[in-house]
C-alpha distance (Angstrom), angle and dihedral (degrees) to the residues before:
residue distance angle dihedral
X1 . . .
X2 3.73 . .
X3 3.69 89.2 .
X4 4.11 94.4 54.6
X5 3.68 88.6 46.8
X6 3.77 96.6 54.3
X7 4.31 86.2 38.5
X8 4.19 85.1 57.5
X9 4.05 92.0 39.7
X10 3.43 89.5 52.0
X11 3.71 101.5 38.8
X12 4.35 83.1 52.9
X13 3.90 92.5 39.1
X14 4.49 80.0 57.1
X15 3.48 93.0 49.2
X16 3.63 98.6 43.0
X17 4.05 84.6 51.1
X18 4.05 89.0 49.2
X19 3.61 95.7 53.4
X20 3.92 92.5 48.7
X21 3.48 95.9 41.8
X22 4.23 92.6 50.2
X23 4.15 92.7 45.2
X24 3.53 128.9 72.1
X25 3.69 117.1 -102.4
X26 3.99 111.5 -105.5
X27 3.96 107.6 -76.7
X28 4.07 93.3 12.6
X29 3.46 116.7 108.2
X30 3.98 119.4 -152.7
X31 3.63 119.2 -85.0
X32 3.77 123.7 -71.0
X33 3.72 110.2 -112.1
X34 3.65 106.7 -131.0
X35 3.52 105.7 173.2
X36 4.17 90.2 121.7
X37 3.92 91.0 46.4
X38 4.32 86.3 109.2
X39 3.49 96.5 49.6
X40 3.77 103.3 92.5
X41 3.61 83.5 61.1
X42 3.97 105.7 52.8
X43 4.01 103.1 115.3
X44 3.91 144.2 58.6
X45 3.93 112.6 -49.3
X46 3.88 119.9 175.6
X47 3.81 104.0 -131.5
X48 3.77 134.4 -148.5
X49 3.62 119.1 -160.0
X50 3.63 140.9 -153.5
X51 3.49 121.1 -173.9
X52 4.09 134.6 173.8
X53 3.48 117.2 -128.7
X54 4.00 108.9 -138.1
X55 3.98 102.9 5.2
X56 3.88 113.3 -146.2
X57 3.42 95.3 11.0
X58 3.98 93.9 97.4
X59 3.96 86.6 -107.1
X60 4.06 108.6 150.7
X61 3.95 91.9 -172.5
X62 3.43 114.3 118.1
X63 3.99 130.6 177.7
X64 3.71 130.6 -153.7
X65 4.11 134.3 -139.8
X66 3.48 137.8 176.3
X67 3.62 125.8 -155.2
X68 3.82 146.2 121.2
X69 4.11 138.8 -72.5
X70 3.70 127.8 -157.1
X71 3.42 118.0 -161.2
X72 3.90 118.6 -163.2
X73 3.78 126.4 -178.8
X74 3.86 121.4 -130.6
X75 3.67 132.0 -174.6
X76 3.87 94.7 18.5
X77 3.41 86.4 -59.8
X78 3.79 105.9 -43.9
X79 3.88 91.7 112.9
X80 3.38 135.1 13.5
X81 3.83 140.8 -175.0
X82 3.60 133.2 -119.9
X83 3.86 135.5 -156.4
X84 3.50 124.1 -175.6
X85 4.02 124.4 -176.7
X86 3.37 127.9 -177.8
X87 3.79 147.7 170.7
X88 3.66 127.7 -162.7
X89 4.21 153.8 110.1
X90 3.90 75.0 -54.6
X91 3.73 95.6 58.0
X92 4.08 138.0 -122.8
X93 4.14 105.1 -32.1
X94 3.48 124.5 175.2
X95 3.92 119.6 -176.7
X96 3.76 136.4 -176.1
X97 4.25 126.7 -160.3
X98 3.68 114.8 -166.3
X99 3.99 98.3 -162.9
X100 4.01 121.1 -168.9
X101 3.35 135.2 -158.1
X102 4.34 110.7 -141.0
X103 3.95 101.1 -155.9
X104 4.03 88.6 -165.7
X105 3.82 96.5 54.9
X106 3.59 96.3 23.0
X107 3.95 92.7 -135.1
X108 3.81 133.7 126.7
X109 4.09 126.3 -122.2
X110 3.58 124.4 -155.3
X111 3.51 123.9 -155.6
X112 3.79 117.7 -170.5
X113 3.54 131.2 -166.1
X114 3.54 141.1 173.8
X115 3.78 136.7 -150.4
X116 3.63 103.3 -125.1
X117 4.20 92.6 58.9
X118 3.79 100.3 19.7
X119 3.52 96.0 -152.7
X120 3.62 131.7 117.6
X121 4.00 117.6 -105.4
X122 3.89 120.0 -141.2
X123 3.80 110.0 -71.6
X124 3.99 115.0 -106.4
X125 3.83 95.7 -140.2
X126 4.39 126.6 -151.6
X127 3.35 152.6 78.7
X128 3.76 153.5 -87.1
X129 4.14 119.8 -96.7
X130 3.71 117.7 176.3
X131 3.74 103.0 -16.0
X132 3.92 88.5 -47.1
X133 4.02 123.5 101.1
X134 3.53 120.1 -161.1
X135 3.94 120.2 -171.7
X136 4.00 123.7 -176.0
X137 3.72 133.9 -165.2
X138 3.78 136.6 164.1
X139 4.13 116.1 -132.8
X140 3.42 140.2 156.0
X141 3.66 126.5 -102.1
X142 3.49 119.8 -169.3
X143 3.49 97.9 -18.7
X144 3.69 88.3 -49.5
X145 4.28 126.3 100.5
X146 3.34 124.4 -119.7
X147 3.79 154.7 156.3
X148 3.56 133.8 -96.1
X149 3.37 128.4 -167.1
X150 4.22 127.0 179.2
X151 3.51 128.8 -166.3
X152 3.12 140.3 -154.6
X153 3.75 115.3 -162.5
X154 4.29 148.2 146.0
X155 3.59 91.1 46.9
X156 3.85 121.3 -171.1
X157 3.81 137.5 160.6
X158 4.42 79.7 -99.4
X159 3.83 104.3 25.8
X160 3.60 151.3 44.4
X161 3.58 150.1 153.0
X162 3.94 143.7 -118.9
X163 3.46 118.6 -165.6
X164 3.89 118.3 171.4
X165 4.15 121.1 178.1
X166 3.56 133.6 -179.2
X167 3.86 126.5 -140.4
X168 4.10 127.2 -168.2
X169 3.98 98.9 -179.1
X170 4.38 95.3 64.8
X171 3.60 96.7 -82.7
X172 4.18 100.4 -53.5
X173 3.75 89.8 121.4
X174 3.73 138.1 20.4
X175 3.56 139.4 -155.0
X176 3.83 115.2 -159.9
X177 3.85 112.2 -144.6
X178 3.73 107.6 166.9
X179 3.63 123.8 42.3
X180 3.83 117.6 167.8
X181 4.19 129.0 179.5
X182 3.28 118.7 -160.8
X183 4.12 129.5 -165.7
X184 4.00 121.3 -159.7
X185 3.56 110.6 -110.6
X186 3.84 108.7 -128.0
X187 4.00 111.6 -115.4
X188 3.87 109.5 -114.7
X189 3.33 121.8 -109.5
X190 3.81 113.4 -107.1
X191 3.64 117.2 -107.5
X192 3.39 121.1 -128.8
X193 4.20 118.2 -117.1
């Protein structure tokens, strides 16, 4: 008898836990679904880039490059894929962003690469909240773990901005060491045959 009783109390303690865990907590709506929040950027942009030489080592040098980003959607818009080129005191850089689109947490990955390792770097992980992304990771910097946080930010139908920023004491301070603006290029008119 004890045994049935504890098979029905737990069988109603399961469903109880089901129906809590599948509706939305009082006052919380359901997740936003943010699988278009990339598309405003799919295109050409010409991109200017600011980037700190030595982060967290106190270093205030920073170099400049120009270049280009092309933005290409993938999956109907739940991924897309980024390439960056640019020229500059810096050098010839070419970088590549695989971002996904999790249905189930409704959050965004972004995988970076560059040409000179070609290898993919730990995702920074998030999502977009009025008109502003923010995307965290942890890595290790010189032998040395920290956080990384990009954002995406000033967002317009021909401009927006990437701001990424490292910090080595959990997040209590941050030092920004890539900042990039980038401006639409206008389509071309067609030519006429």
């Amino acid at each position: 008898m004890i045994a049935g009783v504890l098979r029905t109390t737990g069988a109603y303690l399961l469903a109880c836990s089901l129906v809590v865990i599948t509706q939305p907590a009082q006052g919380r709506s359901a997740p936003r679904d943010g699988q278009h929040d990339f598309d405003f950027e799919i295109g050409t942009w010409k991109s200017h880039v600011r980037r700190l030489l030595r982060p967290l080592t106190g270093s205030t040098t920073w170099i400049e490059i120009d270049g280009t980003t092309v933005v290409r959607k993938v999956w109907n818009s739940r991924a897309n894929l980024v390439e960056l080129e640019t020229d500059g005191a810096g050098g010839h850089f070419e970088g590549l962003s695989l971002r996904l689109y999790n249905p189930q947490s409704h959050q965004w990955s972004l995988n970076f690469s560059n040409s000179s390792d070609g290898t993919l770097s730990q995702p920074t992980v998030g999502e977009f909240k009025d008109g502003r992304g923010e995307f965290f990771d942890q890595e290790t910097l010189n032998g040395r773990a920290i956080l990384v946080r990009f954002v995406i930010s000033e967002i317009t139908a021909n401009s927006c901005r990437f701001e990424q920023a490292f910090s080595d004491d959990g997040g209590k301070t941050w030092e920004v060491n890539w900042i990039a603006t980038d401006t639409r290029v206008k389509d071309e008119p067609e030519k006429a045959h």
